[in-house]
C-alpha positions as CSV (number, residue, x, y, z in Angstrom):
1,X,0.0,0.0,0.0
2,X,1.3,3.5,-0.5
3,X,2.4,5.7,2.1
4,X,-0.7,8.7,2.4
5,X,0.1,11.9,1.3
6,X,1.3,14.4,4.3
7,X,-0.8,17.5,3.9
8,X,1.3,20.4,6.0
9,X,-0.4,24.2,5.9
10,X,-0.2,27.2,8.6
11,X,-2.8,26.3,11.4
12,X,-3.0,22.4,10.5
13,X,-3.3,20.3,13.7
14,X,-2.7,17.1,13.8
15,X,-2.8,13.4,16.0
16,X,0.9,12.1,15.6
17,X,2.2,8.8,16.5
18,X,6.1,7.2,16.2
19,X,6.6,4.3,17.0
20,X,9.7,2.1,17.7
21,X,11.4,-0.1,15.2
22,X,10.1,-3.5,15.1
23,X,8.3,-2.4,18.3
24,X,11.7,-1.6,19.9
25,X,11.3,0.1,23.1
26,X,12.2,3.9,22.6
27,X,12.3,4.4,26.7
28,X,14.2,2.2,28.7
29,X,14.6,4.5,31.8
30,X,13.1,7.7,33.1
31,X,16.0,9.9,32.2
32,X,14.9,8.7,28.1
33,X,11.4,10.0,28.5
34,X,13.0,13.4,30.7
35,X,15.9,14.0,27.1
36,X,12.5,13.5,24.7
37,X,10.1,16.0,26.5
38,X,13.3,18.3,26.3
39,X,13.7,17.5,22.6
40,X,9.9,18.3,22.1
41,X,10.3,21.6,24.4
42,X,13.2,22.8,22.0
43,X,11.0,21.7,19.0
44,X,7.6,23.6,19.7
45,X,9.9,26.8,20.8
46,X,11.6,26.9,18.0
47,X,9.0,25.8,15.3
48,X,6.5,27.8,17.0
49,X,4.2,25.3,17.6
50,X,1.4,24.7,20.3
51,X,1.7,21.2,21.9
52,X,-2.0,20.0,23.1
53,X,-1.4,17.4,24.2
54,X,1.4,14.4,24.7
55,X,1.3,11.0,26.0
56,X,5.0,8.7,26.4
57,X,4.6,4.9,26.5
58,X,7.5,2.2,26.4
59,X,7.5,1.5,22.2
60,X,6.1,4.9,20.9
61,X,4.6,8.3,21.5
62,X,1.4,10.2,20.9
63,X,1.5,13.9,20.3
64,X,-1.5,16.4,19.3
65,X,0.5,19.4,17.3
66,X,-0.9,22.6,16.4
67,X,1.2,24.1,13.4
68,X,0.8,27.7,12.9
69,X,3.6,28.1,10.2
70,X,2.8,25.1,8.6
71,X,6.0,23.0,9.2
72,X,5.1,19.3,10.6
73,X,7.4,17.6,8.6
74,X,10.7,20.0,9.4
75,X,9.8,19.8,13.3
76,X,9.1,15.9,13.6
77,X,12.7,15.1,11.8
78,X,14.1,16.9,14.4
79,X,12.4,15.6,17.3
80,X,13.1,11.8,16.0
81,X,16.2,13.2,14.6
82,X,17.7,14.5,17.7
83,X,16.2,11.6,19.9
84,X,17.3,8.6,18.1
85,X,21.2,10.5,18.3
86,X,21.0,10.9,21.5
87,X,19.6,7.5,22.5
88,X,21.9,5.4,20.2
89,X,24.7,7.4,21.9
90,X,23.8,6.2,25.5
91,X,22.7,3.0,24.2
92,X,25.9,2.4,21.8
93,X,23.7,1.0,19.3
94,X,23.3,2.3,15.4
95,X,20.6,2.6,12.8
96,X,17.1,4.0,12.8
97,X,15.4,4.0,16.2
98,X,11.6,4.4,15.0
99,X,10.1,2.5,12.4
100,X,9.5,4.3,9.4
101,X,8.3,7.9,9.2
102,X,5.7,9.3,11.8
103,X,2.1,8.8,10.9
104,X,-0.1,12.1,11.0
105,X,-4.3,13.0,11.1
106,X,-4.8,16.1,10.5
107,X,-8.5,16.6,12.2
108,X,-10.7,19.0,12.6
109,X,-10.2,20.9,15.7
110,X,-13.6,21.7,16.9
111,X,-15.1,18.7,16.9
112,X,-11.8,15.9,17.2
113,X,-9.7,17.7,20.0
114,X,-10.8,17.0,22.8
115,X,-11.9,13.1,22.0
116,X,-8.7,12.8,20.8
117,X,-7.0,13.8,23.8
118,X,-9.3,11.9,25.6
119,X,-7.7,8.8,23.6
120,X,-4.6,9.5,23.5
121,X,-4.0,9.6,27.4
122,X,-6.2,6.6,28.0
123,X,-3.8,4.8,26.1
124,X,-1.3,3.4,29.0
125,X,-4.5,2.4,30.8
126,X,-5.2,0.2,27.7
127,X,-1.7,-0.9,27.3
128,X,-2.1,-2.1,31.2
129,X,0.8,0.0,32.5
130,X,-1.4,2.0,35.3
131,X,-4.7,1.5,36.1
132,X,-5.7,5.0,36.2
133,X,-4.3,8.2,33.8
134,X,-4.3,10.1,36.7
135,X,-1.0,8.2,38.1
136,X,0.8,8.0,34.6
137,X,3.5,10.5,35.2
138,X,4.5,10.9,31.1
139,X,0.9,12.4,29.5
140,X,-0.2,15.5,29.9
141,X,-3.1,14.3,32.0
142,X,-1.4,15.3,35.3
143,X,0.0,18.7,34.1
144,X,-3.6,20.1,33.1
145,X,-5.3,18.7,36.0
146,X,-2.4,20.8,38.3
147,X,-1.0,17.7,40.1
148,X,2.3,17.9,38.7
149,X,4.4,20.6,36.9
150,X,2.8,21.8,33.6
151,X,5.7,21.7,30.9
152,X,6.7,25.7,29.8
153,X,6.1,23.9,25.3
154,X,2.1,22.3,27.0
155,X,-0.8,24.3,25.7
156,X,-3.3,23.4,27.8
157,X,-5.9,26.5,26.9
158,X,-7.9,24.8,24.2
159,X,-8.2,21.8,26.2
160,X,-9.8,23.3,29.5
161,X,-11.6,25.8,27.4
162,X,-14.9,23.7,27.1
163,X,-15.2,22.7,30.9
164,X,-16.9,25.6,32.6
165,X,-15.0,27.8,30.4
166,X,-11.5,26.5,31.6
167,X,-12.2,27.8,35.1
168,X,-11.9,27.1,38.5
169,X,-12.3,23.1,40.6
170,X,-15.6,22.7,38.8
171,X,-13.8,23.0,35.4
172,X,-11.3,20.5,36.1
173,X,-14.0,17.7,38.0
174,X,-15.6,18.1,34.4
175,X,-12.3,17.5,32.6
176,X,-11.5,14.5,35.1
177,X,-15.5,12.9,34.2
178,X,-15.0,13.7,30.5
179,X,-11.6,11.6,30.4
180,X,-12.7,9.1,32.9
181,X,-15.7,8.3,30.2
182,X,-13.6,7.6,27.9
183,X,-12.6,3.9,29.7
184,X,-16.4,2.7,28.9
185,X,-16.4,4.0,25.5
186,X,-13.5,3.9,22.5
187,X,-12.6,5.8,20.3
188,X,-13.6,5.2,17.1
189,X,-11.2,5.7,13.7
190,X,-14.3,4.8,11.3
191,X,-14.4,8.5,10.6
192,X,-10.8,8.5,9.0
193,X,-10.7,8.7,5.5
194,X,-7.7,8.7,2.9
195,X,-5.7,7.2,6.1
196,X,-4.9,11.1,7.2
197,X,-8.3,13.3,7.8
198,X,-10.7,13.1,10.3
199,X,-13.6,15.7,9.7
200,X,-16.3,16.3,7.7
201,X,-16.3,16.5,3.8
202,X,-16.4,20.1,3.6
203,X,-13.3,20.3,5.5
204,X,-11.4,17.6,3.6
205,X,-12.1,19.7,0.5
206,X,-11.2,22.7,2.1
207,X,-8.0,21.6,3.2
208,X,-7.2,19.8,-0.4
209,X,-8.2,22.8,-2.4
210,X,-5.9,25.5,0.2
211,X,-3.0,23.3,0.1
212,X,-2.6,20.4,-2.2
213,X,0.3,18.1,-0.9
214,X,3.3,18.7,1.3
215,X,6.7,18.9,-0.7
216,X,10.3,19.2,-0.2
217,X,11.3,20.9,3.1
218,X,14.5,21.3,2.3
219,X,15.5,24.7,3.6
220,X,16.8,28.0,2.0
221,X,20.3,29.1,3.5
222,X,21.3,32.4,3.7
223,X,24.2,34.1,5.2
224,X,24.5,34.0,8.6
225,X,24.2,38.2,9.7
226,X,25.6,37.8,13.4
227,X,29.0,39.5,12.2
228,X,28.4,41.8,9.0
229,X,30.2,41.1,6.2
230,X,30.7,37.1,7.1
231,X,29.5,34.0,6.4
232,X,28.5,31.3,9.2
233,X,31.7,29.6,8.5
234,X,33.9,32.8,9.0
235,X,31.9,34.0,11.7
236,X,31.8,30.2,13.8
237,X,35.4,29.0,12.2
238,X,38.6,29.4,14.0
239,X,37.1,32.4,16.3
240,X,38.6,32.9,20.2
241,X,35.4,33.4,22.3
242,X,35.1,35.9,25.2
243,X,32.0,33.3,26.7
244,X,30.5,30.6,26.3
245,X,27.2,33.0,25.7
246,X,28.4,34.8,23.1
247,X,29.3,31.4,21.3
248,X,25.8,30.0,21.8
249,X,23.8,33.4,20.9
250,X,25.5,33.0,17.3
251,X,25.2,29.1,17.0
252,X,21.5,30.2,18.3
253,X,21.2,32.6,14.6
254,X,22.9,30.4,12.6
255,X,20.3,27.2,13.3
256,X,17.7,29.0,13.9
257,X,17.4,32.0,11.5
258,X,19.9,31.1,9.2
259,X,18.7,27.3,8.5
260,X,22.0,25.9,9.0
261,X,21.9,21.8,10.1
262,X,23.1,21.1,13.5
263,X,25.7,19.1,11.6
264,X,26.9,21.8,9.3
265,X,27.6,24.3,12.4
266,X,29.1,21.4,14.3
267,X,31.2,20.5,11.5
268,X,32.5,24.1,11.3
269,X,33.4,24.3,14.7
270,X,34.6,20.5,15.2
271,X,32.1,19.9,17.7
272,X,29.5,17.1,18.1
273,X,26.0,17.4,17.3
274,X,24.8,17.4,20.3
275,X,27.1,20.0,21.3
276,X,25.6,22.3,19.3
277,X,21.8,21.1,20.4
278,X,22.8,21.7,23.6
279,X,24.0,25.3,23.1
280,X,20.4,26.0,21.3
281,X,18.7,24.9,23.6
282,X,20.5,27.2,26.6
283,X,19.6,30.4,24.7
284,X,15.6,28.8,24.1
285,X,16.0,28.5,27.8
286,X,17.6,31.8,28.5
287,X,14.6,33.4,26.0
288,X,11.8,31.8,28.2
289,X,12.3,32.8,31.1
């Protein structure tokens, strides 16, 4: 069967799963599921994304992602991308970590979100690794309900929105019934059609007439503008730093607004990867707070 087409435009939203290789476990420890919600956090910042909802198990991952700039595709190779470096690192293993490339639904918001979310964190209950979402630590049940540390990448507004207008204990006892009614009743995927909508008709053709497939997303590179008058290379290359900072603010330009590969700019500098991964993500940190 052929792979479905991946639609991508500004504002899609979409129910992504990965799963791992052969049904390889992708999380053997809690410090694994910690370095992916870190990779996500990076992700969303940078890609400008809103993260609904997310849900870890032992062999894959859910994810509901809102795309505003219309970039899926860019953001999910770097979340796999950057996971399955780190993990065959720790792990000394090689090759691909998940199997295949990440399937996507694009649904329609309105009337999919919240049973989707209701779904997707039901899932370890199904899977029989706790009896109750409400004690699975890796979901974003437990951040929206306030009994344990909302992520800074979670979005939880749209979610809580519909349960006494997102306010107050009455709102979240509503939230807590909703997903709890989810155990007695599945969802069901008989609304899918072409293997990537879930909607009505008029929104399928909506979406195929505004944006017809999803192409290449290789990126444009430009000079890198940190230091006028030079090029990432002359600008990274060879250069004593005063800090560590100043280092990182123009690896930061370079990835980010340049659309230089992590590999290119550690390649100039004769760094790893994850070197340069690491200094991104201090500025994204630096730039939250």
């Amino acid at each position: 069967m052929a792979r479905p087409t991946r639609y991508e435009y500004p504002g899609g939203i979409y129910y992504i799963r990965s799963r791992g290789r052969g049904r390889e476990p992708i999380f053997r420890e809690e410090e694994d599921r910690l370095e992916f919600l870190d990779i996500l956090s990076e992700t969303v910042f940078r890609f400008k994304w809103l993260c609904h909802s997310y849900c870890l198990l032992d062999d894959h991952y859910h994810l509901i992602l809102e795309t505003p700039q219309g970039n899926l595709s860019r953001g999910m190779r770097q979340v796999n991308g950057l996971y399955t470096q780190m993990f065959n690192r720790k792990y000394r293993r090689r090759g691909a970590l998940f199997g295949g490339r990440f399937r996507s639904v694009i649904f329609e918001k309105a009337r999919y979100l919240l049973p989707l979310h209701r779904h997707m964190v039901l899932n370890p209950v199904r899977a029989g690794l706790t009896r109750s979402p409400d004690s699975w630590r890796w979901s974003s049940h437990r951040p929206i309900l306030g009994e344990a540390k909302r992520p800074p990448f979670l979005f939880t507004r749209a979610i809580l929105a519909p349960f006494s207008k997102g306010n107050g204990q009455r709102g979240l006892k509503e939230y807590k019934d909703f997903i709890a009614s989810g155990e007695r009743e599945r969802f069901a995927w008989r609304g899918l059609k072409f293997q990537v909508f879930l909607g009505s008709d008029f929104f399928i053709d909506t979406i195929r007439r505004m944006m017809p497939v999803h192409k290449s997303d290789k990126r444009d590179k430009t000079p890198c503008v940190a230091i006028p008058g030079e090029g990432i290379f002359q600008a990274l290359a060879g250069r004593v730093w005063t800090s560590r900072r100043e280092r990182d603010v123009l690896i930061y330009q370079a990835y980010v607004e340049q659309g230089y590969t992590l590999r290119e700019i550690a390649d100039c500098l004769g760094v790893h990867a994850a070197t340069v991964s690491r200094a991104v993500r201090r500025v994204e940190k630096r730039m939250i707070r």
